[in-house]
C-alpha positions as CSV (number, residue, x, y, z in Angstrom):
1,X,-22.9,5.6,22.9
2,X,-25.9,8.1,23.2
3,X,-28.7,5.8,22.5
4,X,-30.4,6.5,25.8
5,X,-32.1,10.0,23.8
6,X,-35.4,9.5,22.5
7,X,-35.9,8.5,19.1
8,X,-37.0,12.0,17.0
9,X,-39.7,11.2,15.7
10,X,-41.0,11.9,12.0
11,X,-37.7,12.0,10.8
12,X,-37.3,10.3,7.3
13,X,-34.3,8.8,6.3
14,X,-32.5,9.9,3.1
15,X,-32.6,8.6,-0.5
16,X,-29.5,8.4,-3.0
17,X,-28.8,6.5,-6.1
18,X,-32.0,4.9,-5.7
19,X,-31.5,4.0,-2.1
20,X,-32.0,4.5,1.5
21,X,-28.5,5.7,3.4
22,X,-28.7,6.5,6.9
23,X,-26.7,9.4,6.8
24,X,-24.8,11.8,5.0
25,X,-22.6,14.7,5.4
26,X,-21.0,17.0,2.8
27,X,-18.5,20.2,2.8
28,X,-17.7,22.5,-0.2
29,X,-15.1,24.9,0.2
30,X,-13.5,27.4,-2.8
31,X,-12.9,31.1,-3.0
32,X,-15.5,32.7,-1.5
33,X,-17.9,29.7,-1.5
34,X,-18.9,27.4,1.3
35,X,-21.5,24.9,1.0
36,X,-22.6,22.7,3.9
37,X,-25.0,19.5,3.8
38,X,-26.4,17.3,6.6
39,X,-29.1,15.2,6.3
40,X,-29.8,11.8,8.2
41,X,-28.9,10.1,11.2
42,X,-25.5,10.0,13.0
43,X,-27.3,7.4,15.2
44,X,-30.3,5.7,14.6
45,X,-32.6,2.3,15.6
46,X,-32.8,-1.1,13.3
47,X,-36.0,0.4,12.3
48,X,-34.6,3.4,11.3
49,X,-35.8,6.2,13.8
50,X,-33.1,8.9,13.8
51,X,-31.4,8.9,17.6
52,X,-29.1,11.6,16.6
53,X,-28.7,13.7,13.3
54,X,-25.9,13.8,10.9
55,X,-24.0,16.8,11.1
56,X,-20.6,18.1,8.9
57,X,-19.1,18.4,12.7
58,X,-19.6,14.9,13.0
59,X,-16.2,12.6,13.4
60,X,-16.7,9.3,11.8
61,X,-14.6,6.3,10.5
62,X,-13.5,8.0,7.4
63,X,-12.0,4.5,5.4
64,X,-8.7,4.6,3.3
65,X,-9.3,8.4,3.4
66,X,-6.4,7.5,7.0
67,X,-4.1,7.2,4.0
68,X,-3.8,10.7,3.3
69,X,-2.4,11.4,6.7
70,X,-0.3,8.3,6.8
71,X,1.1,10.0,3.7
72,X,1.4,13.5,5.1
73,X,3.0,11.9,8.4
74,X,5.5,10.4,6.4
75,X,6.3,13.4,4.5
76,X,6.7,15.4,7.7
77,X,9.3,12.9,8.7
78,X,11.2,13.2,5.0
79,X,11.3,16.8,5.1
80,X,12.9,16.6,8.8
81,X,15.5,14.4,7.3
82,X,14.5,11.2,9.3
83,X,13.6,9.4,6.3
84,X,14.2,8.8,2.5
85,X,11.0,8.3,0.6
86,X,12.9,6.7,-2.2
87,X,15.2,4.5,0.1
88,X,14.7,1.5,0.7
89,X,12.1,0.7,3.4
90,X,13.5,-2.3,5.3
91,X,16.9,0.4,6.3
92,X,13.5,1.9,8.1
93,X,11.8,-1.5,9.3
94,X,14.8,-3.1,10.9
95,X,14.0,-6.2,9.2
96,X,14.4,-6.8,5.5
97,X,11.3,-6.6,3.3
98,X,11.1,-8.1,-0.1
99,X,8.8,-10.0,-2.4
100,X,10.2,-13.4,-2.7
101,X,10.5,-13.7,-6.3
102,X,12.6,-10.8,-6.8
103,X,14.9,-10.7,-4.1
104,X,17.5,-8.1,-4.8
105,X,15.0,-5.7,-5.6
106,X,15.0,-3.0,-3.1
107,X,11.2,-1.9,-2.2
108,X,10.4,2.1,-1.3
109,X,8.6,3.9,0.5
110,X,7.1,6.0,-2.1
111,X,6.4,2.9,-3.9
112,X,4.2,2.0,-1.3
113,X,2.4,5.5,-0.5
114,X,1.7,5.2,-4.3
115,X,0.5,1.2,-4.4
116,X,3.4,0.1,-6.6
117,X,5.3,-1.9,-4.0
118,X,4.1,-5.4,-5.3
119,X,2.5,-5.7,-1.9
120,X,-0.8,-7.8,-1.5
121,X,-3.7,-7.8,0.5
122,X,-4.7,-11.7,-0.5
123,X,-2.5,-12.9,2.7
124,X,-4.2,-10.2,4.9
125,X,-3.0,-7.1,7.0
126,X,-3.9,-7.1,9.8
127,X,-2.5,-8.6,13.1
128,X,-4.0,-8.5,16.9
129,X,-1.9,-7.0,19.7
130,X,0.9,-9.4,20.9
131,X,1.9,-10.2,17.6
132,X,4.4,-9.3,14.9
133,X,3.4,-7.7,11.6
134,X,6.7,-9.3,10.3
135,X,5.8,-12.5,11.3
136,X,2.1,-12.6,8.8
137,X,4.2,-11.7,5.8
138,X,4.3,-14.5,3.5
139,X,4.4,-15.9,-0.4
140,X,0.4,-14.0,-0.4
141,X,1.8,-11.0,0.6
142,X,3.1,-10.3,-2.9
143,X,1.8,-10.3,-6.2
144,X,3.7,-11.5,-9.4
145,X,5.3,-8.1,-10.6
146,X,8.5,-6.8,-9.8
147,X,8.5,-3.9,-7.4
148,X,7.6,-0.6,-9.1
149,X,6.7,-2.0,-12.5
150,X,2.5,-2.4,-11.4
151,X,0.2,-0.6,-9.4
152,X,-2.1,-3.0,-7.1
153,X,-4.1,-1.1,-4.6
154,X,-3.1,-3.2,-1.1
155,X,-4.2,-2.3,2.4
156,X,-0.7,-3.5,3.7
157,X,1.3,-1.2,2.2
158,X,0.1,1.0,5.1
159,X,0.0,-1.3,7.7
160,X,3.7,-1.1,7.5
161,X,4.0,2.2,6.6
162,X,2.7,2.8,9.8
163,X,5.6,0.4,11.4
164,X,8.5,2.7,9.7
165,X,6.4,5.5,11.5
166,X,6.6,4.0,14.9
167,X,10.6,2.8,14.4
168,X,11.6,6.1,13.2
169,X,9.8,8.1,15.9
170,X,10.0,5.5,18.6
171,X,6.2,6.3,19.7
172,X,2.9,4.2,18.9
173,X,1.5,5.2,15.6
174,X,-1.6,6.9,17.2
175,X,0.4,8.8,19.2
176,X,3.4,9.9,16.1
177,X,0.5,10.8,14.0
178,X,-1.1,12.9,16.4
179,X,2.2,14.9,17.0
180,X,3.3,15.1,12.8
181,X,0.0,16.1,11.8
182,X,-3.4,16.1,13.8
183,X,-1.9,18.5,16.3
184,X,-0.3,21.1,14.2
185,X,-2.7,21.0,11.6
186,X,-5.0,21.5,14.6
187,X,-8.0,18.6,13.7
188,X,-9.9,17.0,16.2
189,X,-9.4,13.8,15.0
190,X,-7.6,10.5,15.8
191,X,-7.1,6.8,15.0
192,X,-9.5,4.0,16.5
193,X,-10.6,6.8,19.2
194,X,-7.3,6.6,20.6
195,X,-6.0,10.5,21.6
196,X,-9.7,12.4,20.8
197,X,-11.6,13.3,23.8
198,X,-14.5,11.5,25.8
199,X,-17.1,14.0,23.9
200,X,-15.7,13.6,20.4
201,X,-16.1,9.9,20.8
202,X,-19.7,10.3,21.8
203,X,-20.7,12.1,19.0
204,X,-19.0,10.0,16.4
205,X,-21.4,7.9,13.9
206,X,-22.2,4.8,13.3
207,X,-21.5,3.0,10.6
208,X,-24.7,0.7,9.2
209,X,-25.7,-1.7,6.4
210,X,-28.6,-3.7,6.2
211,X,-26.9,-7.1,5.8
212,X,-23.9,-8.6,8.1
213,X,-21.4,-7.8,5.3
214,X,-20.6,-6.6,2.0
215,X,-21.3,-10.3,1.4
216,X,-24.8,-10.4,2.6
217,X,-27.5,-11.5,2.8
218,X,-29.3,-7.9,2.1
219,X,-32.6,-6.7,3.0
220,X,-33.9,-3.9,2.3
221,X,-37.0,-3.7,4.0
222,X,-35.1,-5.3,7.2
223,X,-33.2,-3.6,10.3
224,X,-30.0,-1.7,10.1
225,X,-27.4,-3.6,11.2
226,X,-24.8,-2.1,13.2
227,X,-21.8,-2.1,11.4
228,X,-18.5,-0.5,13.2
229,X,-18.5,2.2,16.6
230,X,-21.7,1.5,17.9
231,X,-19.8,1.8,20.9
232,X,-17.2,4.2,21.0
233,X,-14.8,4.4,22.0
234,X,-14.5,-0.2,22.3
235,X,-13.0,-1.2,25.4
236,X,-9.8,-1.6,23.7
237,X,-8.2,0.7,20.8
238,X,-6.8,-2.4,18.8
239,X,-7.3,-5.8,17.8
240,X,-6.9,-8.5,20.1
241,X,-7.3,-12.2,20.7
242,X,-10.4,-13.4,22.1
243,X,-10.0,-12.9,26.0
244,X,-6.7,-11.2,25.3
245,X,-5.3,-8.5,27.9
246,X,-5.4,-4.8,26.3
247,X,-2.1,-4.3,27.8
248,X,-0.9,-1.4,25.6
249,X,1.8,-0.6,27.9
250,X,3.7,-3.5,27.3
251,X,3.6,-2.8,23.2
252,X,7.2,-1.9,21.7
253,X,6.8,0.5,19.0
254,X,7.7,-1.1,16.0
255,X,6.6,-4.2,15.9
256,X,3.0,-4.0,14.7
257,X,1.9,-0.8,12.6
258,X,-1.1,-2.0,11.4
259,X,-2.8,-2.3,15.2
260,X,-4.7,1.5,14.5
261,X,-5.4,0.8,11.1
262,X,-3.5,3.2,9.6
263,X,-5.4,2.2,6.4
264,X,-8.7,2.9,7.3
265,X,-9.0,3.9,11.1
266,X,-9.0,7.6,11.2
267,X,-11.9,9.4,12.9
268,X,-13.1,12.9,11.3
269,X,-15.7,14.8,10.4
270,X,-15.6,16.3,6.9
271,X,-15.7,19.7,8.4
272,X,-12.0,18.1,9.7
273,X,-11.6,17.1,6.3
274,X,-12.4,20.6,4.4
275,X,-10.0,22.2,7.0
276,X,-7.1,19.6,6.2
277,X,-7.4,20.2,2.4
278,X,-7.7,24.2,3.1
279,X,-4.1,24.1,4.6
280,X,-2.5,21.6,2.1
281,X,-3.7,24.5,-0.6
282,X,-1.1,26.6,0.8
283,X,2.5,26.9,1.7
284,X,2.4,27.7,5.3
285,X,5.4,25.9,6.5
286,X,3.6,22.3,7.3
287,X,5.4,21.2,4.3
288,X,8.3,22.0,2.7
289,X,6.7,23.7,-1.0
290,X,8.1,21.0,-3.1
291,X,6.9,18.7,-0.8
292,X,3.7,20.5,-0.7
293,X,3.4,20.3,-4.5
294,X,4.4,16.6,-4.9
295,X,1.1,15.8,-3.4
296,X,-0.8,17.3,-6.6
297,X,1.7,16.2,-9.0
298,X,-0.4,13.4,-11.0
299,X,1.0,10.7,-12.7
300,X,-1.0,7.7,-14.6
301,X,-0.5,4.5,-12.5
302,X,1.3,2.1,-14.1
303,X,-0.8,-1.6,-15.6
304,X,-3.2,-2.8,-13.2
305,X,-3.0,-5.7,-11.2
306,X,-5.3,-8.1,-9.9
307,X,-5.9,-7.3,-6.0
308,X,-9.2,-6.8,-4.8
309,X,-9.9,-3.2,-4.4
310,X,-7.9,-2.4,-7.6
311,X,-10.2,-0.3,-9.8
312,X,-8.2,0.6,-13.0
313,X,-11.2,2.7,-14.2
314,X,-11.5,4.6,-10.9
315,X,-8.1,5.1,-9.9
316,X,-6.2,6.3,-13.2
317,X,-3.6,8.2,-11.8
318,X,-1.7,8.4,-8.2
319,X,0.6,11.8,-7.4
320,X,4.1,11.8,-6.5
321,X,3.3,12.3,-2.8
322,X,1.0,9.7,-2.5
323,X,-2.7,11.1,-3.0
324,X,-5.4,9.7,-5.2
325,X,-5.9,12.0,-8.0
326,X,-8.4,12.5,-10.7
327,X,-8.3,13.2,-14.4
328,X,-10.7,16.4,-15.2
329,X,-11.0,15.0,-18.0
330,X,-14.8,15.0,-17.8
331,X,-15.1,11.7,-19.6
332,X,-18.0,9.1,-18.5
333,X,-17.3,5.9,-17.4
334,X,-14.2,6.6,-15.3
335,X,-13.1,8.9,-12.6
336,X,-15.3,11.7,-13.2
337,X,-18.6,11.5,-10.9
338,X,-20.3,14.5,-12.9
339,X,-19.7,14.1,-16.4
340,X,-19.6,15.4,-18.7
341,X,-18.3,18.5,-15.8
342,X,-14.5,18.1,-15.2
343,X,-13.4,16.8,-11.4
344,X,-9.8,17.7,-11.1
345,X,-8.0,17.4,-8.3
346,X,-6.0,15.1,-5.7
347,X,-7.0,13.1,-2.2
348,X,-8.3,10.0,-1.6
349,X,-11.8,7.9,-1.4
350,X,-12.9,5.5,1.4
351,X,-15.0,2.7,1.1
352,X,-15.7,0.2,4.2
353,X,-18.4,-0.9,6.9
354,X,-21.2,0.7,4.7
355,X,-19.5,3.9,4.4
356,X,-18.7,5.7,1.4
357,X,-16.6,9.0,1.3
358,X,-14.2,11.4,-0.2
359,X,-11.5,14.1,0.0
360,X,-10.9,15.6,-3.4
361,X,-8.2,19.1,-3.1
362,X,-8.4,21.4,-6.2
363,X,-5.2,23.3,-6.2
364,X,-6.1,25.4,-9.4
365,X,-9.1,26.3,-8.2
366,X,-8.6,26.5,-4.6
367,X,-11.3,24.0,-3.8
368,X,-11.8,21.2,-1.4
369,X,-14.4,18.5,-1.4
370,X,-15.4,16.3,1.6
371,X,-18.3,13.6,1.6
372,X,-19.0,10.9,3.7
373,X,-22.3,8.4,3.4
374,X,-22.7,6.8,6.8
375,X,-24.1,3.5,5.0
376,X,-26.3,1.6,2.5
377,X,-29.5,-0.2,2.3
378,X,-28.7,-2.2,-0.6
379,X,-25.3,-2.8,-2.6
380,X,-24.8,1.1,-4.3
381,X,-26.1,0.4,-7.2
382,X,-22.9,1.6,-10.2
383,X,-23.0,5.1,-10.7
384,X,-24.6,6.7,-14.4
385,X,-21.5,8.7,-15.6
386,X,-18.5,6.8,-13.0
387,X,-17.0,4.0,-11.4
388,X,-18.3,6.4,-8.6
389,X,-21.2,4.7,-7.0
390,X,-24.8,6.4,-7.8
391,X,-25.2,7.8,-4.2
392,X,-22.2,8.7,-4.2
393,X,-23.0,10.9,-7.8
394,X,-25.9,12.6,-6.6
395,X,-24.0,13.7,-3.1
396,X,-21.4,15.2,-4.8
397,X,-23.7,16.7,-7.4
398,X,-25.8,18.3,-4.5
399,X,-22.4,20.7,-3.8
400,X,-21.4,20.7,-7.5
């Protein structure tokens, strides 16, 4: 952590939505346009004196925005022939996965990439290092619906998506995903710090709030709390009992996908993020082209559930390929963060530890739009024209 650099002084921290972030970083990239904003702290003090500015360059825990590369891993793997997205997944898993109540009903991959799998987050999804991910399935796992007949927005979906990963490749997820799709899409970037160099690491954010939790208590006028990588990279890559070994070497592939948090875990810089979306815009080989365009093909999701981080005003339509897409339609109160203006296009938002951020790829236009919001002061108060929060409204604004 570079803490030991003095404190800069005069350095105000930024205001949006109504209140104070630490940080913020923003990328803009269309035809012949390319608009950059910094502003804030990468690093900073509980009082709030800046340590180190916020820059586009710098690679921080991006949230569920890990999903898009889970997806595109995935994808990689379909197109090589290794898997079928509409197979069922426990051919994949090498055990059998299905929801209890409907027990000949086979579940798919694509069902989960696209939250439709009748997976739950309610019994949790995540699992330390020694033990099985099969093992913490259970009756909470599920939700009532039958596979494919309801979309429910749930964390575990990837945690085992990222277990077919390992079985099918045979190498830890970090590792696969590095090879599928960090490498060739050449991005400095990696899961839980695990592959990126000793210098990425110390340059990465920190994520703050000013309260222990989304839970509370907040205060506005008290410190910053350190939230997630105030050291980075942690001793160890992965959860792990209290007092537990590290030992990494003795993990079998396979066994536990959700150890790098394929749901959330992935360190980037939006910078990282503009360059991803700038390749998925065109057919370059990475992809096969119908591939490619499943990943913008927008469908409406199906009836909400009830899980958690279900939003059925925010997250109106999923594409074929897996990717969070947005209406354009321009009408308040939903998905549109600059309404009346239309927001078209596909990606993902990520929402954790403070954070706040977003990948949204405009094929039509030939536009890509990264944000990240390094944390709050107070709960984001709602947005004015969105299920967007209002910080998150004016940030995008500032490029749009």
């Amino acid at each position: 952590m570079l803490s030991a650099a003095p404190a800069l002084a005069g350095e105000a921290l930024p205001q949006l939505g109504g209140i104070e972030v630490p940080g913020y970083a923003a990328v803009f990239a269309g035809p012949g346009q390319r608009h950059l904003r910094a502003a804030g702290a990468a690093e900073l003090t509980p009082d709030g004196k800046v340590l180190r500015r916020m820059r586009t360059d710098t690679p921080v825990r991006i949230a569920s925005i890990s999903k898009v590369v889970v997806a595109l891993a995935l994808h990689r793997l379909a197109d090589a022939g290794r898997i079928r997205l509409d197979g069922d997944v426990s051919e994949y898993l090498g055990w059998r996965l299905r929801n209890p109540a409907y027990p000949d009903v086979p579940i798919t991959i694509r069902q989960m990439m696209r939250h439709e799998s009748s997976l739950s987050d309610a019994g949790g999804y995540l699992s330390v290092l020694g033990e099985r991910l099969r093992d913490k399935i259970g009756k909470d796992s599920f939700s009532k619906a039958a596979p494919g007949t309801l979309f429910d927005y749930a964390n575990l979906n990837q945690a085992i998506l990222g277990e077919v990963i390992e079985q099918v490749t045979g190498k830890r997820f970090d590792v696969a995903v590095r090879e599928l799709v960090l490498a060739p899409l050449g991005l400095e970037a990696c899961y839980n710090w695990s592959g990126c160099s000793a210098q990425t690491a110390a340059a990465g954010a920190v994520l703050y709030r000013k309260a222990p939790s989304d839970a509370g208590p907040w205060d506005a006028a008290g410190p910053w709390l350190a939230q997630i990588d105030a050291m980075r990279p942690a001793p160890c890559p992965v959860r792990t009992d209290e007092g537990a070994p590290c030992d990494l070497e003795a993990y079998v592939p396979g066994t536990n996908g959700s150890l790098f948090s394929p749901q959330g875990g992935l360190r980037i810089s939006v910078e990282g993020l503009a360059k991803l979306g700038r390749r998925l815009l065109r057919d370059d080989g990475f992809l096969k082209p119908d591939t490619r365009a499943s990943l913008f093909r927008a469908v409406r999701v199906k009836g909400a559930g009830r899980g958690a981080e279900t939003d059925a005003g925010l997250m109106q339509y999923w594409s074929e390929g897996g990717l969070h897409c947005f209406s354009g339609d321009g009408k308040p109160g939903g998905d549109q963060p600059l309404a009346p203006r239309p927001m078209p296009g596909c990606g993902h938002l990520g929402d954790a530890y403070g954070l706040r951020s977003g990948l949204i790829i405009d094929p039509r236009a030939g536009s890509v739009l990264a944000y990240v919001l390094t944390g709050v002061s107070a709960p984001p108060p709602p947005g004015l024209h969105s299920r967007f929060s209002a910080p998150e409204e004016e940030l995008i604004g500032k490029l749009r």
